[in-house]
C-alpha positions as YAML, in Angstrom:
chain: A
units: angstrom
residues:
- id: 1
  name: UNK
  ca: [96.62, -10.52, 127.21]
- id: 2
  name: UNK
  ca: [94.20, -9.21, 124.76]
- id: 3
  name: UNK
  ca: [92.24, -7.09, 127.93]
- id: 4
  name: UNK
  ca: [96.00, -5.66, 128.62]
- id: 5
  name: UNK
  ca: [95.98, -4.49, 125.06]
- id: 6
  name: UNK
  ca: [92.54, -3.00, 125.07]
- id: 7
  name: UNK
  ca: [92.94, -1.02, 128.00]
- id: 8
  name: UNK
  ca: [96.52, -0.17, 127.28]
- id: 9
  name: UNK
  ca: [94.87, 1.39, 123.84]
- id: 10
  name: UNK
  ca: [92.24, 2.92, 126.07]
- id: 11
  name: UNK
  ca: [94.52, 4.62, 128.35]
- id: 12
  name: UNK
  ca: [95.97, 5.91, 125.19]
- id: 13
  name: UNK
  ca: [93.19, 6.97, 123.74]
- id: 14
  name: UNK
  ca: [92.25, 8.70, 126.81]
- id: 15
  name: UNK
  ca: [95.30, 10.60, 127.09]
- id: 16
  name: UNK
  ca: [95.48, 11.77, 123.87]
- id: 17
  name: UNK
  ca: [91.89, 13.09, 123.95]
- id: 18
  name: UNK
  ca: [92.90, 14.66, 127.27]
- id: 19
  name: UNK
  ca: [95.86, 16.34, 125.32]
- id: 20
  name: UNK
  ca: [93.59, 17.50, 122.32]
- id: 21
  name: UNK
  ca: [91.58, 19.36, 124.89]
- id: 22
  name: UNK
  ca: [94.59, 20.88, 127.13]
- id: 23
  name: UNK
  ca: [96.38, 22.14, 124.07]
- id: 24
  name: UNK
  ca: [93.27, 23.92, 123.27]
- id: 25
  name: UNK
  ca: [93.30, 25.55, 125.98]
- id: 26
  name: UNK
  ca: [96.69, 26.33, 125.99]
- id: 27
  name: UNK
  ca: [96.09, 27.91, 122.29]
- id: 28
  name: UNK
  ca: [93.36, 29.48, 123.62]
- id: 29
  name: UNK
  ca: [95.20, 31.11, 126.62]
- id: 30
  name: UNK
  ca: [97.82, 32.21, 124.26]
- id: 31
  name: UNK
  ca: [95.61, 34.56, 122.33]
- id: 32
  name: UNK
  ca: [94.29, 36.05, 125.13]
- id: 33
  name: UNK
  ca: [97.62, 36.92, 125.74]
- id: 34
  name: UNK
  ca: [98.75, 37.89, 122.52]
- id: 35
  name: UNK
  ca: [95.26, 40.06, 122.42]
- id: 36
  name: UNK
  ca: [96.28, 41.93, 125.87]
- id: 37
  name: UNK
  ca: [99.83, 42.04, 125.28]
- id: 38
  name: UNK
  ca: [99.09, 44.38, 121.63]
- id: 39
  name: UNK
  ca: [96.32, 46.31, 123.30]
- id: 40
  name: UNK
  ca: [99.03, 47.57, 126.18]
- id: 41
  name: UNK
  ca: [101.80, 48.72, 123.75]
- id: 42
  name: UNK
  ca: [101.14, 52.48, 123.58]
- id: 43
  name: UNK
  ca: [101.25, 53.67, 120.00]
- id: 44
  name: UNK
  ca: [105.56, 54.83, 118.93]
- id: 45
  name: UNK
  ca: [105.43, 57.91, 117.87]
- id: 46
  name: UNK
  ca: [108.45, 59.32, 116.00]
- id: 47
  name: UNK
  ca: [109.19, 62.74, 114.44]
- id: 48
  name: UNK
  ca: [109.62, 63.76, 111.16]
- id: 49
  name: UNK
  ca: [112.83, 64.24, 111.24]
- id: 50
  name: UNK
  ca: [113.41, 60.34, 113.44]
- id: 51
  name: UNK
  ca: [111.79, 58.90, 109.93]
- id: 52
  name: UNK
  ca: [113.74, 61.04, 107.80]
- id: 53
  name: UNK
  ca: [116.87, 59.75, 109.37]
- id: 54
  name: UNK
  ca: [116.15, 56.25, 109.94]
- id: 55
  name: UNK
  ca: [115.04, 55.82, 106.74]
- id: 56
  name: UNK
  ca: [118.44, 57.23, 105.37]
- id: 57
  name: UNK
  ca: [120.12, 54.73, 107.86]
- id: 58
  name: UNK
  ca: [118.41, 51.91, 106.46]
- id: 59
  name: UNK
  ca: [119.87, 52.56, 103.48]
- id: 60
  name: UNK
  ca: [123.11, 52.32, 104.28]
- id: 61
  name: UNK
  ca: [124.28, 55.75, 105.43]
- id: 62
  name: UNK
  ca: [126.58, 56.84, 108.16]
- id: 63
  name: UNK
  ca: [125.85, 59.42, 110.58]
- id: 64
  name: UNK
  ca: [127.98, 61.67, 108.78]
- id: 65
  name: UNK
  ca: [126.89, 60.67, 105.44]
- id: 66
  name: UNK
  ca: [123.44, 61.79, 106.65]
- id: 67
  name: UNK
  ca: [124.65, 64.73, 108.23]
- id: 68
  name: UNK
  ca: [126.47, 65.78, 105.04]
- id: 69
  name: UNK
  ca: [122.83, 65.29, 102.72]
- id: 70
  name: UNK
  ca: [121.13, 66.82, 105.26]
- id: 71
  name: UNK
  ca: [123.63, 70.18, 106.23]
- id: 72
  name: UNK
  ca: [123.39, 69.45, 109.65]
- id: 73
  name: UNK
  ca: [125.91, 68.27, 112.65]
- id: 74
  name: UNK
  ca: [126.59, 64.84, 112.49]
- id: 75
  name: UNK
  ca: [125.94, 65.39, 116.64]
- id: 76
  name: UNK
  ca: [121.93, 66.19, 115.01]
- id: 77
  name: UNK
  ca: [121.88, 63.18, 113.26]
- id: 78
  name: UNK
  ca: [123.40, 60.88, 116.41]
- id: 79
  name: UNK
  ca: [121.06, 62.91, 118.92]
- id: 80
  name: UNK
  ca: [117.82, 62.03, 116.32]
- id: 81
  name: UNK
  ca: [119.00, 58.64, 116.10]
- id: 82
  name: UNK
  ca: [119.29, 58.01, 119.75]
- id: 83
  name: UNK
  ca: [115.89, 59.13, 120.64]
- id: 84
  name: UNK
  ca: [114.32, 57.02, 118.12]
- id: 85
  name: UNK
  ca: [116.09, 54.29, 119.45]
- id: 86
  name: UNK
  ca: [115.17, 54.91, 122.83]
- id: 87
  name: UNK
  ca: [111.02, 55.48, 121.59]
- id: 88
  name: UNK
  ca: [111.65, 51.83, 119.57]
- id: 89
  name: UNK
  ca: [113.02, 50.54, 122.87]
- id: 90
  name: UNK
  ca: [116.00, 49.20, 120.82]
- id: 91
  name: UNK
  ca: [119.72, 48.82, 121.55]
- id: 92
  name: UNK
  ca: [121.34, 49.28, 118.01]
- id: 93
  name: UNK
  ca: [120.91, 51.41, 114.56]
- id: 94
  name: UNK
  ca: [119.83, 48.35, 113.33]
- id: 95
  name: UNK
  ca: [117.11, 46.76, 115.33]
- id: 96
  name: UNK
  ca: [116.04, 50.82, 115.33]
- id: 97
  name: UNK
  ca: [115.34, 50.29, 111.61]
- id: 98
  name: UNK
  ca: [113.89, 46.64, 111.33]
- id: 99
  name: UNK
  ca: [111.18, 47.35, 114.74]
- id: 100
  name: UNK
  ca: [110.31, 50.77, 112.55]
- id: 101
  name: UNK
  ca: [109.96, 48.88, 109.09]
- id: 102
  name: UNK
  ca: [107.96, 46.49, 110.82]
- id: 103
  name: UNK
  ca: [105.48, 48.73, 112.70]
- id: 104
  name: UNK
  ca: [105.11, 50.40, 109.20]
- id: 105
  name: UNK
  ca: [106.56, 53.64, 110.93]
- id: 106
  name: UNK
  ca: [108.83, 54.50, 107.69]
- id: 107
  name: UNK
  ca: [108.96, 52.77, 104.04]
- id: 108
  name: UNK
  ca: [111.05, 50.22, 102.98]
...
């Protein structure tokens, strides 16, 4: 009975050794990844005028709001909007803002 235990523990011990190293691998792999996966995002590059307006939409402002502070169509402000969405690869005014915050395109 005692045998059983001591090989049950080395069994054990084996596979958990055996997990150690596959998990480091796995971390491992995952960097690589990571490492490949930021090296093939080509650099977003908005306008002036994309920042301008995005950073009045993050604080709050409708289309025509901006359009009003601006004195321009509120179709200007839409169309600007739009195509930074589309360079953000983004489906909404707000994940247009939070992806731009977060690659430090405009200030909080």
């Amino acid at each position: 009975m005692e045998n059983d235990r001591q090989a049950d523990r080395r069994t054990v011990e084996r596979q958990v050794s055996q997990g150690h190293m596959l998990m480091s691998y796995l971390h491992e792999g995952l960097r690589r990844l990571d490492r490949q996966a930021a090296q093939a995002v080509p650099p977003i590059h908005l306008t002036a005028r994309e920042k301008e307006i995005l950073t009045w939409v993050s604080a709050g402002k409708t289309s025509w709001e901006i359009a009003c502070i601006l004195a321009v169509a509120e179709r200007t402000v839409i169309f600007h909007v739009d195509n930074a969405m589309r360079k953000l690869d983004t489906r909404t005014r707000t994940q247009a803002v939070a992806k731009a915050l977060a690659l430090g395109l405009i200030a909080p």
